[in-house]
Structure formats: structure tokens, C-alpha cells
C-alpha beads as a LAMMPS data file, in Angstrom:
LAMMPS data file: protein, C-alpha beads

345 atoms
344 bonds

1 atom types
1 bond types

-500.0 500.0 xlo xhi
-500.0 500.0 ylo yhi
-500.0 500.0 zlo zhi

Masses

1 110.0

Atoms # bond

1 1 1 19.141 -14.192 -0.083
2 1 1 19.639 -10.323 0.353
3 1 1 18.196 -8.422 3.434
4 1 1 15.656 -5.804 3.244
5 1 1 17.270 -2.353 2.788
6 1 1 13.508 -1.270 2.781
7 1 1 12.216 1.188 5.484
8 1 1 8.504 1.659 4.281
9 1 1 5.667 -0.982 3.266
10 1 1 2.749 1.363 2.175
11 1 1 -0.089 -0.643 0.719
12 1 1 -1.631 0.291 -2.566
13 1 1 -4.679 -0.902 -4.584
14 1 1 -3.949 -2.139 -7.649
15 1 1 -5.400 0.873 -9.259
16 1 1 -4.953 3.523 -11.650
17 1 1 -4.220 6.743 -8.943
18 1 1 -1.929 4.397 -7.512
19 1 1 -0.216 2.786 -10.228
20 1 1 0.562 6.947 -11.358
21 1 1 1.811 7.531 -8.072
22 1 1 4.052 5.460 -7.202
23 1 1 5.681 5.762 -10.940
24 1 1 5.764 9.139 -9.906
25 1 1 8.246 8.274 -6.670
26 1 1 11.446 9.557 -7.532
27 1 1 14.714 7.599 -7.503
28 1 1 16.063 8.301 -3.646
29 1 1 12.782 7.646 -2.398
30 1 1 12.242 4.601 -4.478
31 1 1 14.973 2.879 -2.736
32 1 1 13.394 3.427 1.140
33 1 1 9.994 1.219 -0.005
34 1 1 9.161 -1.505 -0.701
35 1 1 5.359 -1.494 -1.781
36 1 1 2.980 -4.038 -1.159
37 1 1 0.615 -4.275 -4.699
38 1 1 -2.857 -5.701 -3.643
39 1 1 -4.779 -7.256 -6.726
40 1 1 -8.479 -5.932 -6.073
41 1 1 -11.614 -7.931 -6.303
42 1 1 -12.532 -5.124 -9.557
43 1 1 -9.328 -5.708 -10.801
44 1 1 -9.316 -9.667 -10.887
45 1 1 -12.926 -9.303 -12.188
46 1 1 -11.537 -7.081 -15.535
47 1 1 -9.141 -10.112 -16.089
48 1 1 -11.530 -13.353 -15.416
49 1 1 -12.481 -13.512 -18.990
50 1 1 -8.670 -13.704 -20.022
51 1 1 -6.441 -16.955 -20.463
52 1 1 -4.144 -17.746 -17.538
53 1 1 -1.221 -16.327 -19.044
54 1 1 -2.560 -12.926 -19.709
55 1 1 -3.668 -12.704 -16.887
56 1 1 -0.229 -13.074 -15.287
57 1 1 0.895 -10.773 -17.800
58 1 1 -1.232 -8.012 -16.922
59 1 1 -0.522 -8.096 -13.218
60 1 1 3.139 -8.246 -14.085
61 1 1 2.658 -5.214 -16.394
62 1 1 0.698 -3.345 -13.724
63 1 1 2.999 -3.843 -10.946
64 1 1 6.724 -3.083 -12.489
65 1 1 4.828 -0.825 -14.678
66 1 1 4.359 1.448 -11.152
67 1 1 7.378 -0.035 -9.115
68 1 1 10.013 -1.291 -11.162
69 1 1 12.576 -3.587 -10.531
70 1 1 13.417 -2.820 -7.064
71 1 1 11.688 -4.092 -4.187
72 1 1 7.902 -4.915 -4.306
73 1 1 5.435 -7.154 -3.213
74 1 1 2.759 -8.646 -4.971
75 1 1 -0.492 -9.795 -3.249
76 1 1 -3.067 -11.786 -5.914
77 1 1 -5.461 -11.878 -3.764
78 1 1 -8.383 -13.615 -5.586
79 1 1 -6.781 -14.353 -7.771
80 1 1 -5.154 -17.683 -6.108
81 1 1 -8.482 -18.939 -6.308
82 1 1 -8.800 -19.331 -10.154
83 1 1 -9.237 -22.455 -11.334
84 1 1 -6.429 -22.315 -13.348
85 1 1 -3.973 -20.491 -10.765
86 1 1 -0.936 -22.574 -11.071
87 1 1 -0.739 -21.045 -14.601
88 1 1 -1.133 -17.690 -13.373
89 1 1 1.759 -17.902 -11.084
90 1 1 4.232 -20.128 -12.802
91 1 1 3.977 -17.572 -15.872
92 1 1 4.225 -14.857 -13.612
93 1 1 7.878 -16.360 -12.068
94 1 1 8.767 -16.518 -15.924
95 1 1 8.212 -13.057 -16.102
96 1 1 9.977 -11.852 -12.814
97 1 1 12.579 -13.571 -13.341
98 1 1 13.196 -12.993 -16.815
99 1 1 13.784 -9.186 -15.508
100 1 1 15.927 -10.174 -12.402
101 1 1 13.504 -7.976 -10.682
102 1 1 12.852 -7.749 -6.777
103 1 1 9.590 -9.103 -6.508
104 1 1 8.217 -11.124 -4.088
105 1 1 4.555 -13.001 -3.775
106 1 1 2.891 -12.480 -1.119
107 1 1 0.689 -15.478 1.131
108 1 1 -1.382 -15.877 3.477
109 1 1 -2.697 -18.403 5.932
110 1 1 -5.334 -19.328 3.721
111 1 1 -2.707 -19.954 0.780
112 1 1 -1.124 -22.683 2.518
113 1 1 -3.590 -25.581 0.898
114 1 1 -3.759 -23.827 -2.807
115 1 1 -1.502 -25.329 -5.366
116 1 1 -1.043 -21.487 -7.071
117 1 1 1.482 -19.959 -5.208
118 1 1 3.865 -23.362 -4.967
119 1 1 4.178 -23.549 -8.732
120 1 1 6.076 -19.930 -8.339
121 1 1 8.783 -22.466 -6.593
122 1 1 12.052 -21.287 -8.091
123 1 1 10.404 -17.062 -7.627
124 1 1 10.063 -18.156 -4.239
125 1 1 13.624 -19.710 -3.990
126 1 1 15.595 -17.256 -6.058
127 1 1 13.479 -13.877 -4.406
128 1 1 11.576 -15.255 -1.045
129 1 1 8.034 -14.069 -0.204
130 1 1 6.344 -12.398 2.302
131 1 1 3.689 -13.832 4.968
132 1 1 0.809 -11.249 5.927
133 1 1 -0.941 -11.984 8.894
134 1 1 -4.248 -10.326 10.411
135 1 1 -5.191 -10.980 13.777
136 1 1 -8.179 -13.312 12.421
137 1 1 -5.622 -15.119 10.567
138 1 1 -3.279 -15.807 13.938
139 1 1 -6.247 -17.115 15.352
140 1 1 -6.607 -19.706 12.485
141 1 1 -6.315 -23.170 13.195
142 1 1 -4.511 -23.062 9.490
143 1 1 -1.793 -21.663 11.157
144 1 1 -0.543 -25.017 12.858
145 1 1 0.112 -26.004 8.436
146 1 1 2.613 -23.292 8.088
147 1 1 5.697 -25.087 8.741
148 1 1 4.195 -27.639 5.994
149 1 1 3.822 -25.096 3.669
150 1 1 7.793 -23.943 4.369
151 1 1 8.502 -27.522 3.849
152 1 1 6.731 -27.517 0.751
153 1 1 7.916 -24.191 -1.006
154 1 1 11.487 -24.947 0.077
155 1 1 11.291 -22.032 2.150
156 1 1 12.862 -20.964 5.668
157 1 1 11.689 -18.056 8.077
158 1 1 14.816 -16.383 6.681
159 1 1 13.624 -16.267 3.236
160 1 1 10.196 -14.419 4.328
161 1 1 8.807 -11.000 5.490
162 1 1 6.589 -11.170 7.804
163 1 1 4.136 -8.627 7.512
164 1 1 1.400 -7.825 10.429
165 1 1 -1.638 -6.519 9.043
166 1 1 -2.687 -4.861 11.962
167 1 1 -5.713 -2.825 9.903
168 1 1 -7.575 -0.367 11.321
169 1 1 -6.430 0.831 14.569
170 1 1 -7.539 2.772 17.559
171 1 1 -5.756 5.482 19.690
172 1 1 -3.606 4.033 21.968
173 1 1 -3.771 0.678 20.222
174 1 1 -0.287 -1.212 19.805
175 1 1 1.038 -2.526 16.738
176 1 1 4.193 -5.302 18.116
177 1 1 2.831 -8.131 19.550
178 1 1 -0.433 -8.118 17.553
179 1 1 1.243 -11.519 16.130
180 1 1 3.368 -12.554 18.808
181 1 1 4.158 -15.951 18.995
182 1 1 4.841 -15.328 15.229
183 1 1 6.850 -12.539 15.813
184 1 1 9.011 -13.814 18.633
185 1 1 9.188 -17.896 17.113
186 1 1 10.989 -17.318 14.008
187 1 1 13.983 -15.516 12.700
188 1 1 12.360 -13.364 9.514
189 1 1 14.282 -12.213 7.307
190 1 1 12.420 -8.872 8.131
191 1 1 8.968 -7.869 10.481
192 1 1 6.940 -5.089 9.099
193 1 1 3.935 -3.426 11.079
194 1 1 1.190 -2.597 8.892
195 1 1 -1.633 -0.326 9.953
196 1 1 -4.245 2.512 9.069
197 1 1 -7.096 4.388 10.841
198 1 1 -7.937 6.638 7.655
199 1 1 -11.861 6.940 8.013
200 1 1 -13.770 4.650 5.402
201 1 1 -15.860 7.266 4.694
202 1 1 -15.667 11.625 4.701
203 1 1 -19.109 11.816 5.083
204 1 1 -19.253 12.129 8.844
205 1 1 -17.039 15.555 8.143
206 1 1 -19.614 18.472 7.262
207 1 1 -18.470 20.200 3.921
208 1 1 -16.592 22.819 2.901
209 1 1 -14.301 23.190 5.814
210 1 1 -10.758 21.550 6.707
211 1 1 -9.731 18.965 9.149
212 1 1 -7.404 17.333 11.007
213 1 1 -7.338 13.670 11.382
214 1 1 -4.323 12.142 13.244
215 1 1 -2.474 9.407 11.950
216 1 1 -2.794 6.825 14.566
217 1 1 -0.470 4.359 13.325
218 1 1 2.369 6.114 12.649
219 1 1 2.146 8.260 15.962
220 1 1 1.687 4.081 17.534
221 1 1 4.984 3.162 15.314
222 1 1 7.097 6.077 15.980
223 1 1 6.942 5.559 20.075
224 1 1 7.381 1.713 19.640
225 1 1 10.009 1.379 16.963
226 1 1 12.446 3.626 19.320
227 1 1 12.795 0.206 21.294
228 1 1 13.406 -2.176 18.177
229 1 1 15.197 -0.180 15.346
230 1 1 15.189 -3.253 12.935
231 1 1 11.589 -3.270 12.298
232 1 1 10.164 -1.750 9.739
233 1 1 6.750 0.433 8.950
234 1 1 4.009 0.193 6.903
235 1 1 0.429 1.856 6.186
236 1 1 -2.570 2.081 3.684
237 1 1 -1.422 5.838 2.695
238 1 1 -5.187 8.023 2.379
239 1 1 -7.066 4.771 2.034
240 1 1 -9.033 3.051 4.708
241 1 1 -7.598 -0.245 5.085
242 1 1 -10.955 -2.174 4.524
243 1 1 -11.927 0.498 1.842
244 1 1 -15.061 -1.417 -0.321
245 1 1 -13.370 -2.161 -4.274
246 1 1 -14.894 -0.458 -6.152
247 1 1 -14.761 2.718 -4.528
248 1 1 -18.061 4.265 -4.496
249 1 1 -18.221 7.516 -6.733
250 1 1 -19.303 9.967 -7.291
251 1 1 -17.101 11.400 -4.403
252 1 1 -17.171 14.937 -2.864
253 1 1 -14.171 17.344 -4.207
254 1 1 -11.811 16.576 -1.710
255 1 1 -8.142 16.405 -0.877
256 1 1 -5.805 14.396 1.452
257 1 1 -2.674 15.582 2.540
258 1 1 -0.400 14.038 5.247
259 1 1 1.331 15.779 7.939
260 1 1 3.969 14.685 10.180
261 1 1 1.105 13.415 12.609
262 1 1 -2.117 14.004 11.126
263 1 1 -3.550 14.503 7.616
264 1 1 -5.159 17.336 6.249
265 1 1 -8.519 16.818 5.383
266 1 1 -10.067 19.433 3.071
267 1 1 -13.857 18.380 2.167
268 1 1 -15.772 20.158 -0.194
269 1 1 -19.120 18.803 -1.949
270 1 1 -19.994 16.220 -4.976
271 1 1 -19.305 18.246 -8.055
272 1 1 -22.053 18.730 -10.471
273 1 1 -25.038 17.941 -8.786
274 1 1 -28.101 20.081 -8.559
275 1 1 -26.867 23.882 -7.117
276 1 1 -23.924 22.214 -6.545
277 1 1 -20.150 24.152 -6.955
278 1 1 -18.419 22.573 -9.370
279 1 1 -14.589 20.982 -10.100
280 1 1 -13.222 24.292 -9.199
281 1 1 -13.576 23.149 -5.507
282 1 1 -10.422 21.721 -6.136
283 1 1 -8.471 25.102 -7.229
284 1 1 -9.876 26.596 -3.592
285 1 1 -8.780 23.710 -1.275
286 1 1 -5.452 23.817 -3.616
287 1 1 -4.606 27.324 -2.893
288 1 1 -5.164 27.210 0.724
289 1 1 -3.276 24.439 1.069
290 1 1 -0.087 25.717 -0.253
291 1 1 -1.043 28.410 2.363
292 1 1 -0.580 26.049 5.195
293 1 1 2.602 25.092 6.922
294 1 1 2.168 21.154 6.407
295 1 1 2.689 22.318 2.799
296 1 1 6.214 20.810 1.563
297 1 1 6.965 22.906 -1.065
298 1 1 6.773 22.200 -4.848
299 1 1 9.444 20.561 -5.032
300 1 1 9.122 17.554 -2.612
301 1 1 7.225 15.231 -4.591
302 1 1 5.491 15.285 -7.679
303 1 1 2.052 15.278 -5.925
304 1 1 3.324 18.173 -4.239
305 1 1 4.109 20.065 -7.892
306 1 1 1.002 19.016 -9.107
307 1 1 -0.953 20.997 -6.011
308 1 1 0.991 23.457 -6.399
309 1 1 0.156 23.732 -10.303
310 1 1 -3.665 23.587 -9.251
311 1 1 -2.982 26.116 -6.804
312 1 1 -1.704 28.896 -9.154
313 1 1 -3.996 28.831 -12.138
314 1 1 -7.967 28.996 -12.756
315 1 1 -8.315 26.466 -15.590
316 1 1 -7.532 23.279 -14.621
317 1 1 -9.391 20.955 -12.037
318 1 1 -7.959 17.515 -11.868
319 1 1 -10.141 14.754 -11.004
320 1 1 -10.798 12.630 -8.013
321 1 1 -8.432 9.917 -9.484
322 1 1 -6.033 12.470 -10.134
323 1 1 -5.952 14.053 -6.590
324 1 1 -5.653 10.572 -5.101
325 1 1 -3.040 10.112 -6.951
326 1 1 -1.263 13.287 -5.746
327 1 1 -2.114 12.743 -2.680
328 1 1 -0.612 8.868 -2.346
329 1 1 2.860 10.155 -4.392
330 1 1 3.065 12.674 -1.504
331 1 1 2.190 10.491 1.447
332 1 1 4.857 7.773 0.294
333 1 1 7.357 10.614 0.237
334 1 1 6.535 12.066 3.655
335 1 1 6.688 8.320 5.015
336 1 1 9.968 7.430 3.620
337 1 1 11.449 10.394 4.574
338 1 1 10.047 10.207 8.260
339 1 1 11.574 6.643 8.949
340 1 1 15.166 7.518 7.284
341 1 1 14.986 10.545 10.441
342 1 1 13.540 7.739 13.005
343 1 1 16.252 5.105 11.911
344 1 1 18.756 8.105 11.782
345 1 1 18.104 9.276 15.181

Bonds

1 1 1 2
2 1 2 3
3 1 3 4
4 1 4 5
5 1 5 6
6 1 6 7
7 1 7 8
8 1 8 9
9 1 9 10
10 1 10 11
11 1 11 12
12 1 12 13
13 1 13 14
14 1 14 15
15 1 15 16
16 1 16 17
17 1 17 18
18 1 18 19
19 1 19 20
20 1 20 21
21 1 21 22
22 1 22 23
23 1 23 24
24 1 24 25
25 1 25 26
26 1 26 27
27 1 27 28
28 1 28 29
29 1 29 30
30 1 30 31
31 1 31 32
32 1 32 33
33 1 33 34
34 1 34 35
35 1 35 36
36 1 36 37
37 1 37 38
38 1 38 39
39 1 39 40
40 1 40 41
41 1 41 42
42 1 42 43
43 1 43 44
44 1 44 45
45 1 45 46
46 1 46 47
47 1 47 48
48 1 48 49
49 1 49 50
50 1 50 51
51 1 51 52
52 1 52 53
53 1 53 54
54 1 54 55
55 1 55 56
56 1 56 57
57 1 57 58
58 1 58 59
59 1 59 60
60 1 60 61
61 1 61 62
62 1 62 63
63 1 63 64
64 1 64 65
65 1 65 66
66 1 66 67
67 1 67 68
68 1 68 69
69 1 69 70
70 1 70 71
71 1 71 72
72 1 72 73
73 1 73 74
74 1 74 75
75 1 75 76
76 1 76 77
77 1 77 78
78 1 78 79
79 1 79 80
80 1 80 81
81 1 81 82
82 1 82 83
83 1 83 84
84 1 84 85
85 1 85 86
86 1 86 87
87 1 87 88
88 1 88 89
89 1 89 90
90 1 90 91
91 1 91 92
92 1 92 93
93 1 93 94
94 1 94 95
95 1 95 96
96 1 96 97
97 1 97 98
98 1 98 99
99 1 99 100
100 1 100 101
101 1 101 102
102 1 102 103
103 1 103 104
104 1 104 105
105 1 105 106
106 1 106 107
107 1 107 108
108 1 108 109
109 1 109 110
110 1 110 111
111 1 111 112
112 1 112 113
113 1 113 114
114 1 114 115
115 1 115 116
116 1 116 117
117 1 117 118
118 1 118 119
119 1 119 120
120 1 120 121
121 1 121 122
122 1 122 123
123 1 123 124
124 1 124 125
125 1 125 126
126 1 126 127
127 1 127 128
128 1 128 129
129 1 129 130
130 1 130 131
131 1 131 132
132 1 132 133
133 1 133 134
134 1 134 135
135 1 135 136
136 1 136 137
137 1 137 138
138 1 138 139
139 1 139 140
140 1 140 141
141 1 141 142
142 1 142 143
143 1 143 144
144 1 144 145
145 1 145 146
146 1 146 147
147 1 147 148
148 1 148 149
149 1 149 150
150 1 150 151
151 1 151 152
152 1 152 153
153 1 153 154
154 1 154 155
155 1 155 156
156 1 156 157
157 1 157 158
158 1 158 159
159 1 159 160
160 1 160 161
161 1 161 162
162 1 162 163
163 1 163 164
164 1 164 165
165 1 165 166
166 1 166 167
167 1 167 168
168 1 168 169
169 1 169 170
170 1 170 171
171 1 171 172
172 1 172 173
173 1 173 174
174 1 174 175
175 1 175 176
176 1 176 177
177 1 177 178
178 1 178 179
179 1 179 180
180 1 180 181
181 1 181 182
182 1 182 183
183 1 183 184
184 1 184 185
185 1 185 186
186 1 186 187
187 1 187 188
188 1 188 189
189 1 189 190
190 1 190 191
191 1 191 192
192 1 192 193
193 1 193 194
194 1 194 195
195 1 195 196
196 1 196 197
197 1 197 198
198 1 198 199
199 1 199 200
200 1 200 201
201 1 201 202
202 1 202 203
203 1 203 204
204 1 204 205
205 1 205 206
206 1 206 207
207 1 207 208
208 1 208 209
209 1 209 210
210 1 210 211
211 1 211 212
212 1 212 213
213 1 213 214
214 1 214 215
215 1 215 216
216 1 216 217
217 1 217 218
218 1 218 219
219 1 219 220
220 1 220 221
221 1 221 222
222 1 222 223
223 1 223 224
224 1 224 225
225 1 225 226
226 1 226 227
227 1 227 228
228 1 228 229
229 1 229 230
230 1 230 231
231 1 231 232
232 1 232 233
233 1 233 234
234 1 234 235
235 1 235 236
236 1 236 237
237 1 237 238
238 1 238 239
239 1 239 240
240 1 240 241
241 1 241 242
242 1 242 243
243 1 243 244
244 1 244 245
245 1 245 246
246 1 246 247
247 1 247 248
248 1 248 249
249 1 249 250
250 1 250 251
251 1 251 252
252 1 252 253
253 1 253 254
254 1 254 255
255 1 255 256
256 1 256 257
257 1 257 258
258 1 258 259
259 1 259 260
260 1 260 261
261 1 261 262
262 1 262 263
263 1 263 264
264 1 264 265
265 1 265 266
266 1 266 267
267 1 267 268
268 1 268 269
269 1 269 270
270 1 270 271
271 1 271 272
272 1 272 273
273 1 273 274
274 1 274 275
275 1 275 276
276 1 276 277
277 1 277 278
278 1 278 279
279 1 279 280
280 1 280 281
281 1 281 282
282 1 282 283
283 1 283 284
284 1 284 285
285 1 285 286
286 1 286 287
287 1 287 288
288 1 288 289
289 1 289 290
290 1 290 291
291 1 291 292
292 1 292 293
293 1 293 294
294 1 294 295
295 1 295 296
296 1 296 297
297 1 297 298
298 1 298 299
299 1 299 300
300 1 300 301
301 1 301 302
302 1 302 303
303 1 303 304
304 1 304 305
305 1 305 306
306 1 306 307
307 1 307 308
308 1 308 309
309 1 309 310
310 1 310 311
311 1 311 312
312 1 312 313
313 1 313 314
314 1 314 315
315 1 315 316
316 1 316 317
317 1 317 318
318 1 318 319
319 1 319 320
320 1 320 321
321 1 321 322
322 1 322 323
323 1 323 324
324 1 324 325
325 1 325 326
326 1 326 327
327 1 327 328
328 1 328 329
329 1 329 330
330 1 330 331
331 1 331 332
332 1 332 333
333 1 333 334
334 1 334 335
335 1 335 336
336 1 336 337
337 1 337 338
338 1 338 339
339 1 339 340
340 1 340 341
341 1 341 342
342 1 342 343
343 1 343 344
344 1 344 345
């Protein structure tokens, strides 16, 4: 079993924007993640009418399709509670394995008692997993059958991640010892903090203006982590972590850009409603933007490129998937490149 040489856990939906953006990582960034692929309710629900093996097919052709061979994790979600879920996950180790890829399952306290995820034995042998905790889960009474479960998967702490789901979180609000008797009982192979206070919704933000909206949990991460290098970070990117699946549209014609401490919030109105402005919001909040100093420059990520393309011509719009998209492919950048300076310095 291989250690993490991971950095950043960012969370992302197993959606289309997403999918395109983390494709979209490029190669020296790629190597500093190691993204956690959550299977939505929506997306499960596109699937249900599918045998068991294409379903595991599809989720394996969704999540290398955006992260590739190197590190990833996959959460099914939902999807563990298909009748026929030992299928889904025993074809889905075929598949992972059949690549040599560096995928790992992902399971949570309520997994412990589901056949599913122990058919992936020789996945979970050959790659480990990951165990993500919320503070609801540590306060299971499930959590007295984990070292069951271990026993059953063939598993040792050493073989798993331990990932704690700290979700939304307030100023001032810690993120180590959220799961501490977990975090201080075993040896992991790795611990990863997980955390977001994106808002769930922009509509408490009056249009057409820009904002700034910190970002609580890496500020939180960045003070602690100075006292335990070996830890690593993760977040939910420009989502909310609870954010409802599907997303509610039509949305306003917005962007979100992250800053070293706070994202830029640019909110403009629904497009094409009655006296509304249309798509072209998006070319205005574009070109100021790139006037701003939290602006990286073309050539830091392709989201980056892509506002910046937006920004100098009057023809093109791009669409709310496609500035999510931009916006997550520069977020995962930014992150990345903020822990190599933190585990640096």
C-alpha cells in the first residue's frame, strides 16, 4: 500500500460542469489532488432503469473520464442501496482494476451492514478506501461496528483515508478534532479535513454588484495545519456543501471566483425573464474581473483562459454550466497551489 502524495481533497458532484473541469486540470496540478467523486441522488436516478453492470460502467466512465488514473475517490452514495449493489461494485473493481488505476471507494458509517461495498474485496485490498465521517455519523452508535467491518473487508486503519466531513462551517469554527477519538485512535494511512461555508443560495446578495465572501475553511485550515504538516485539505470548491441535487435553475448570471481568502462573488440577474438583461451579463462581470487583482492571468488554469476569452469579445456568453465549470477548474488550481506554498513553508 502506497501513501498519499495528495495535498487537496476538493469534493465534486458527479456532474457535467464538474466532470469538464476537472478534465480540464492540467498535468502538475493533477498530481496535488486527489478528488472525491460524489454520485448524486439525480445522477443515480438517470441510471435506476439500467442493469447492474451498466450501471457500474457508467460511474466508472464518469469518474476516470474527469480524473484519470491517478488518485480519486469514488463515493456511490445511493447507490449502495440498490437492490442489486453487490453487482454494481464487484463490476466496478473489474473495471478499476483492469486499468491499474488509483481509485478508491469510499464508506461510510452507514455502509458497514450493506453487502455492496464488501464484494469490491480485492479493490479494497489491492487500492484501500477511504472512511468519511460527519459529526452525526461520530455520534452513531454504528460506529462501535467499524472494527467489524475492517475485519470483514480485510482492511487495517493503514489501508484507509480518513476523511472528516466537517460541512458547513462557521467563523472561528475548528476543523481537527471534529472526529477525535477517530482521529487520535488509529494510525490512517492519511486524515483529510473537509469543509465549506459557500452560501446555499446568492439570493440574499442584491444584484448586479460584486462581493466578497471569505472562505472560512481554508482561512480555519491554513492556521491549524501550521501545527500538523501531515494532514491534508479538502473543500466543496463554489458549491455549498449541502447544495439540494438537482440544482434549482434557472439561476441568476453569475460568477464565482476564488481568492486567496475569499471568493469573488459577481451577481447579476436571471437571464431572459421579463425586462430582464440577458446572457451578456456574463461578458460584463467577465471583463471586470480580469480587471481585478484576484485575477490570475490567462494562463493559470483553463477556467482562467476561458474568462479571459469571455472577457475580450461581445459574442459569446457561456452558460451557467459552463461558468461553473470555469469557475471549479480554477478553484482546484488556486487550492493545489496554496497547500504546495503551506507544505513548502
Amino acid at each position: 500500500m502506497t501513501t498519499r502524495e495528495s495535498l487537496y481533497v476538493p469534493v465534486l458532484r458527479a456532474r457535467r460542469a464538474e466532470h469538464d473541469a476537472l478534465r480540464q486540470i492540467s498535468p502538475n496540478v493533477r498530481k496535488l489532488i486527489a478528488p472525491v467523486i460524489e454520485i448524486t441522488p439525480a445522477f443515480s436516478e438517470k441510471l435506476s432503469a439500467l442493469p447492474p453492470k451498466r450501471i457500474a460502467q457508467a460511474v466508472w466512465r464518469f469518474a476516470l473520464g474527469s480524473g484519470g488514473s491517478r488518485e480519486l475517490y469514488v463515493d456511490l452514495g445511493n447507490l449502495l442501496e440498490h437492490p442489486e449493489a453487490d453487482i454494481i461494485c464487484h463490476e466496478f473493481e473489474y473495471l478499476v482494476l483492469s486499468l491499474h488505476a488509483d481509485t478508491q471507494l469510499v464508506f461510510h458509517v452507514s455502509d458497514f451492514s450493506k453487502r455492496g461495498i464488501r464484494r469490491a474485496g480485492e479493490l479494497l485490498r489491492k487500492n484501500g478506501a477511504a472512511f468519511r465521517v460527519t459529526s452525526a455519523d461520530y455520534l452513531s452508535p454504528a460506529l462501535s461496528d467499524f472494527i467489524t467491518f475492517m475485519k470483514r473487508t480485510a482492511l487495517t486503519p493503514a489501508d484507509i483515508d480518513l476523511l472528516v466531513d466537517c460541512e458547513m462551517v462557521a467563523e472561528g469554527q475548528k476543523l481537527r478534532g471534529t472526529a477525535d477519538r477517530l482521529e487520535k485512535g488509529y494510525n490512517w494511512r492519511s486524515i483529510t479535513y473537509i469543509a465549506g461555508s459557500f452560501p446555499a443560495s446568492l439570493s440574499a446578495f442584491p444584484k448586479n454588484n460584486e462581493y466578497e465572501v471569505p472562505r472560512i475553511e481554508w482561512q480555519s485550515f491554513s492556521r491549524e495545519a501550521r501545527s500538523k504538516a501531515n494532514v491534508r485539505y479538502g473543500d466543496y470548491t463554489i458549491q455549498h456543501p449541502l447544495q439540494r441535487d438537482p440544482v434549482p435553475f434557472p439561476p441568476s448570471a453569475s460568477i464565482r471566483y476564488a481568492g486567496e481568502r475569499y471568493w469573488v462573488l459577481m451577481r447579476g440577474e436571471k437571464p431572459g425573464g421579463p425586462n430582464a438583461p440577458g446572457p451578456e451579463q456574463y461578458i460584463g462581470h467577465a471583463f471586470m474581473l480580469r480587471q481585478r487583482s484576484e485575477f490570475c492571468g490567462a494562463d493559470f488554469s483553463a477556467g482562467d483562459a476561458y474568462i479571459d476569452f469571455i472577457a475580450g469579445q461581445d459574442v459569446h456568453t457561456g452558460n451557467p454550466t459552463k461558468w461553473i465549470q470555469a469557475g471549479v477548474n480554477h478553484h482546484v488550481t488556486l487550492a493545489a497551489h496554496q497547500l504546495q506554498r503551506l507544505r513548502a513553508a
